[in-house]
N, CA, C and O atoms as a GROMACS GRO file, in nm:
protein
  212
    1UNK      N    1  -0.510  -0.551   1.395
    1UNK     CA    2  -0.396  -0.571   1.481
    1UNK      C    3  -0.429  -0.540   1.626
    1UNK      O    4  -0.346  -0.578   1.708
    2UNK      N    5  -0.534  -0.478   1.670
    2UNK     CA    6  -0.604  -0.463   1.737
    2UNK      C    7  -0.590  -0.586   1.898
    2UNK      O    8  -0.521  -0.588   1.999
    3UNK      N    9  -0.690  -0.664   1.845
    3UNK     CA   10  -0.709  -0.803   1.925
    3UNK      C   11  -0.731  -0.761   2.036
    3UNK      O   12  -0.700  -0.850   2.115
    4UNK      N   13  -0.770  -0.666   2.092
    4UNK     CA   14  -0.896  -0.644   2.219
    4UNK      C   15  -0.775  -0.597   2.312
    4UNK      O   16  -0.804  -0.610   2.431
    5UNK      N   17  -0.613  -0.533   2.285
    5UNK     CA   18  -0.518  -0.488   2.305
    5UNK      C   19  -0.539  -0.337   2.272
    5UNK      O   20  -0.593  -0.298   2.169
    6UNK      N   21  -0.471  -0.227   2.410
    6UNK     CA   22  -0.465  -0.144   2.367
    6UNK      C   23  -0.357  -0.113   2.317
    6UNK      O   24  -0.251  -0.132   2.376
    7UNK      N   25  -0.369  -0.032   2.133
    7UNK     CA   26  -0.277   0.017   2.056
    7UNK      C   27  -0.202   0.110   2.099
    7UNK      O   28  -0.252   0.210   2.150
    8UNK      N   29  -0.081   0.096   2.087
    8UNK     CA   30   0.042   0.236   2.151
    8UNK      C   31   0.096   0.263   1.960
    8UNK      O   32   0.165   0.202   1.877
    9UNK      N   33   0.012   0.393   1.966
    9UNK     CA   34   0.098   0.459   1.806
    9UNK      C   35   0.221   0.491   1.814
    9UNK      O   36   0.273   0.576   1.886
   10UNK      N   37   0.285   0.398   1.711
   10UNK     CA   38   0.410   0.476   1.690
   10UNK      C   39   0.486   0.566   1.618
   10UNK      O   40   0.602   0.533   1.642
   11UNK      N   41   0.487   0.671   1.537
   11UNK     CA   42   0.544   0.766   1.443
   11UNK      C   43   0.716   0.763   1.404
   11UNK      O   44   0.822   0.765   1.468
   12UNK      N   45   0.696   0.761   1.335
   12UNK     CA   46   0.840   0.799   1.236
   12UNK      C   47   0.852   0.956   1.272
   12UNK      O   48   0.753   1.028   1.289
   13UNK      N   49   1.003   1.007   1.283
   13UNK     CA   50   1.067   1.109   1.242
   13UNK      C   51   0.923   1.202   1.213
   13UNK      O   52   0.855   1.266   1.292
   14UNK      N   53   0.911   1.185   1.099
   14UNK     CA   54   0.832   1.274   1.002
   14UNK      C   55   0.704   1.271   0.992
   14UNK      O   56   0.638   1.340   0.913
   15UNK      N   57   0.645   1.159   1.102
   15UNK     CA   58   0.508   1.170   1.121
   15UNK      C   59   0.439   1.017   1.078
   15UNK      O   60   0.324   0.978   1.099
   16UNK      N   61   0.500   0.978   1.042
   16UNK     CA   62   0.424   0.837   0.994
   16UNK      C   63   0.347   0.733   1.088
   16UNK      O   64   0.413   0.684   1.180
   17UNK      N   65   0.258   0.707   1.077
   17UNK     CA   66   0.177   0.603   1.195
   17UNK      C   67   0.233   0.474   1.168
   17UNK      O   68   0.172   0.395   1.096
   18UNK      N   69   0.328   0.448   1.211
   18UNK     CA   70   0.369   0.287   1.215
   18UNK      C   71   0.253   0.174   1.195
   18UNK      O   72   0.231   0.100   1.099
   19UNK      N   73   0.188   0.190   1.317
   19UNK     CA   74   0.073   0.124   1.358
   19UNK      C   75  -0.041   0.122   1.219
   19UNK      O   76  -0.090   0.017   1.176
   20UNK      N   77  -0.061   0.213   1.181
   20UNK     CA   78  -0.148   0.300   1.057
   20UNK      C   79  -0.106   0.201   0.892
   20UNK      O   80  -0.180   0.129   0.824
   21UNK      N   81  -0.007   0.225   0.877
   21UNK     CA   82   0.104   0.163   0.762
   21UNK      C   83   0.079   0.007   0.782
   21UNK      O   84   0.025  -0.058   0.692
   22UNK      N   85   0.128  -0.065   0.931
   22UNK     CA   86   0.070  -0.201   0.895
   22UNK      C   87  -0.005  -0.252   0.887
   22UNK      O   88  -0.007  -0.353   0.817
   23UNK      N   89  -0.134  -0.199   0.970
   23UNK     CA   90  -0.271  -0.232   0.979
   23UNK      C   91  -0.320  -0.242   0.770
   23UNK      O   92  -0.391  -0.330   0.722
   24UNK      N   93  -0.260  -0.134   0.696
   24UNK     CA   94  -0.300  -0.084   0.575
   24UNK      C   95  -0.201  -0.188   0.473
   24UNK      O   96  -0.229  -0.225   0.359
   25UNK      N   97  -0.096  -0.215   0.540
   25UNK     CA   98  -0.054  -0.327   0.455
   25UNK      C   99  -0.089  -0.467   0.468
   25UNK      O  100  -0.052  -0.553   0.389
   26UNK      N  101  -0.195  -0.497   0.616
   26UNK     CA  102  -0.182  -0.646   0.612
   26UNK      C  103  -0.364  -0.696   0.511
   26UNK      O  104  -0.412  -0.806   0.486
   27UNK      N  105  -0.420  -0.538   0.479
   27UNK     CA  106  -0.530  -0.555   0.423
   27UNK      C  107  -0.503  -0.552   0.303
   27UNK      O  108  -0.601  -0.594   0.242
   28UNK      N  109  -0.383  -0.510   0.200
   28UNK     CA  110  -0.317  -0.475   0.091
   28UNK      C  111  -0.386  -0.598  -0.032
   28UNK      O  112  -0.453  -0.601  -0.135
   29UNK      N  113  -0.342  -0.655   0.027
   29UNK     CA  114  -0.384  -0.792  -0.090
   29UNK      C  115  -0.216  -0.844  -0.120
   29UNK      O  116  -0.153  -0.837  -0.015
   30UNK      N  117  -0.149  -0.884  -0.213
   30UNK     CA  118  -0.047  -0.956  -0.194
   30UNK      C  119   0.024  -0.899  -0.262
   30UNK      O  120  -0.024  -0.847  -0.362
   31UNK      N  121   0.179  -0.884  -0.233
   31UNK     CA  122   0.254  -0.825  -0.220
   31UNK      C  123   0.352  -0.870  -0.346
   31UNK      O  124   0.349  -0.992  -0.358
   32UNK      N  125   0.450  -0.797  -0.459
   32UNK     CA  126   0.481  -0.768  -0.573
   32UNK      C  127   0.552  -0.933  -0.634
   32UNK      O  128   0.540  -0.999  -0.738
   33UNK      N  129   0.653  -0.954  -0.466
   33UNK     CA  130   0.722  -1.117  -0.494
   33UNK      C  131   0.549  -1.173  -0.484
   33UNK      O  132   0.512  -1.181  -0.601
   34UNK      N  133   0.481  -1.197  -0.430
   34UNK     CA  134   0.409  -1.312  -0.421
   34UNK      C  135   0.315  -1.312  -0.511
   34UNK      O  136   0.237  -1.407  -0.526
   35UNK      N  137   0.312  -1.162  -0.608
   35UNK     CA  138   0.240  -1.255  -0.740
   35UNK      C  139   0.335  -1.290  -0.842
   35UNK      O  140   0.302  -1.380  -0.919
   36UNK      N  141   0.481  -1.217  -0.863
   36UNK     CA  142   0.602  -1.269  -0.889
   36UNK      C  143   0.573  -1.436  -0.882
   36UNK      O  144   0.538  -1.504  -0.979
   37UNK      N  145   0.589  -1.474  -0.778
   37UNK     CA  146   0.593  -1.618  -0.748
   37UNK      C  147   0.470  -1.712  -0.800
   37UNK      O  148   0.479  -1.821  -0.855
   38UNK      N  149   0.366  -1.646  -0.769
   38UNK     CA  150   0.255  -1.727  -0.810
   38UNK      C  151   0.256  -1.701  -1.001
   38UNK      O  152   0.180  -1.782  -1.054
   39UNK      N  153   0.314  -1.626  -1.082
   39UNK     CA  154   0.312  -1.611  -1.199
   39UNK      C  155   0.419  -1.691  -1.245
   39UNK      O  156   0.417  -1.713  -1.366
   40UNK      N  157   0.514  -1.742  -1.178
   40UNK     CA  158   0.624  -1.800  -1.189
   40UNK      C  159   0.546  -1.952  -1.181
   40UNK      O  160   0.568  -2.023  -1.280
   41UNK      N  161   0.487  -1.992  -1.111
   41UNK     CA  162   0.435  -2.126  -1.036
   41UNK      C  163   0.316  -2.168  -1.139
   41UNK      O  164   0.303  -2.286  -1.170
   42UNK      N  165   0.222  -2.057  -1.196
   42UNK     CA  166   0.164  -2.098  -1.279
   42UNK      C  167   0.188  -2.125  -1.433
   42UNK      O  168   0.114  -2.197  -1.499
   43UNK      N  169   0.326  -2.042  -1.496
   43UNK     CA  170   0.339  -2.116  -1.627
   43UNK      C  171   0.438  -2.239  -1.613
   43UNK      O  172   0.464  -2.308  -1.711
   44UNK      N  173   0.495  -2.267  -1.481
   44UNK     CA  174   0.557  -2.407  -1.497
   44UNK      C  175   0.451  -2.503  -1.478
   44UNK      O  176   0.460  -2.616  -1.524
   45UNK      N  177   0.366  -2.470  -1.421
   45UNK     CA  178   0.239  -2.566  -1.447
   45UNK      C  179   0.165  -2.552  -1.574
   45UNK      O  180   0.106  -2.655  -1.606
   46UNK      N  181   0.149  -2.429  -1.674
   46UNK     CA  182   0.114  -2.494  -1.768
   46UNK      C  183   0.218  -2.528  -1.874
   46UNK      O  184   0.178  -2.575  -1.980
   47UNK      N  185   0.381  -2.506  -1.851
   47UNK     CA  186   0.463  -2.581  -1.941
   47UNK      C  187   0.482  -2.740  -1.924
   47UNK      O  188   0.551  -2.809  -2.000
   48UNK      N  189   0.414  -2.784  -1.818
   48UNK     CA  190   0.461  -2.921  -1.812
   48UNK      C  191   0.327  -3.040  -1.915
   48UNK      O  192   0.210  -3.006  -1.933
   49UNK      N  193   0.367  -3.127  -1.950
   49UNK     CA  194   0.238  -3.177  -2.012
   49UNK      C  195   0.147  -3.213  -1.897
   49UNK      O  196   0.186  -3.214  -1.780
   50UNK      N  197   0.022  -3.243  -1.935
   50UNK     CA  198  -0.077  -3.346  -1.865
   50UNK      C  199  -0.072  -3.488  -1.898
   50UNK      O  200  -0.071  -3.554  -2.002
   51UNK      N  201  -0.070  -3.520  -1.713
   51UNK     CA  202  -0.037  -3.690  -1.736
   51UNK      C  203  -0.186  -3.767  -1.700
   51UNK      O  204  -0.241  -3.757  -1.590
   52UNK      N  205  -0.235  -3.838  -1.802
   52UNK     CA  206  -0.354  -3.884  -1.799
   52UNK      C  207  -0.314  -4.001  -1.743
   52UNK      O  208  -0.206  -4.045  -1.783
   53UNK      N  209  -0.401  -4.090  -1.624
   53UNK     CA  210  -0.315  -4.177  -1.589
   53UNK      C  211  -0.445  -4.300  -1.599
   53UNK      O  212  -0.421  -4.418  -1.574
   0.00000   0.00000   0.00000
């Protein structure tokens, strides 16, 4: 998040690095809906038949 910008930290109340938290979520890997979705997306693809054409 960086991008050759200098970072201004921001903290929560209680101490939390704003800055810290997103940097750590945008490396996360994918997020609970979007394998939700992709698990959703893949058995309607394998409930449908194959169309040999």
């Amino acid at each position: 998040m960086n991008n050759g910008h200098k970072v201004h930290n921001t903290y929560t109340v209680v101490g939390t690095n704003i800055e810290e938290v997103k940097r750590q979520n945008a490396s996360s890997g994918m997020s609970y809906n979007e394998v939700k979705a992709l698990l959703v997306q893949q058995r309607r693809n394998k409930e449908q038949p194959n169309i040999i054409e």
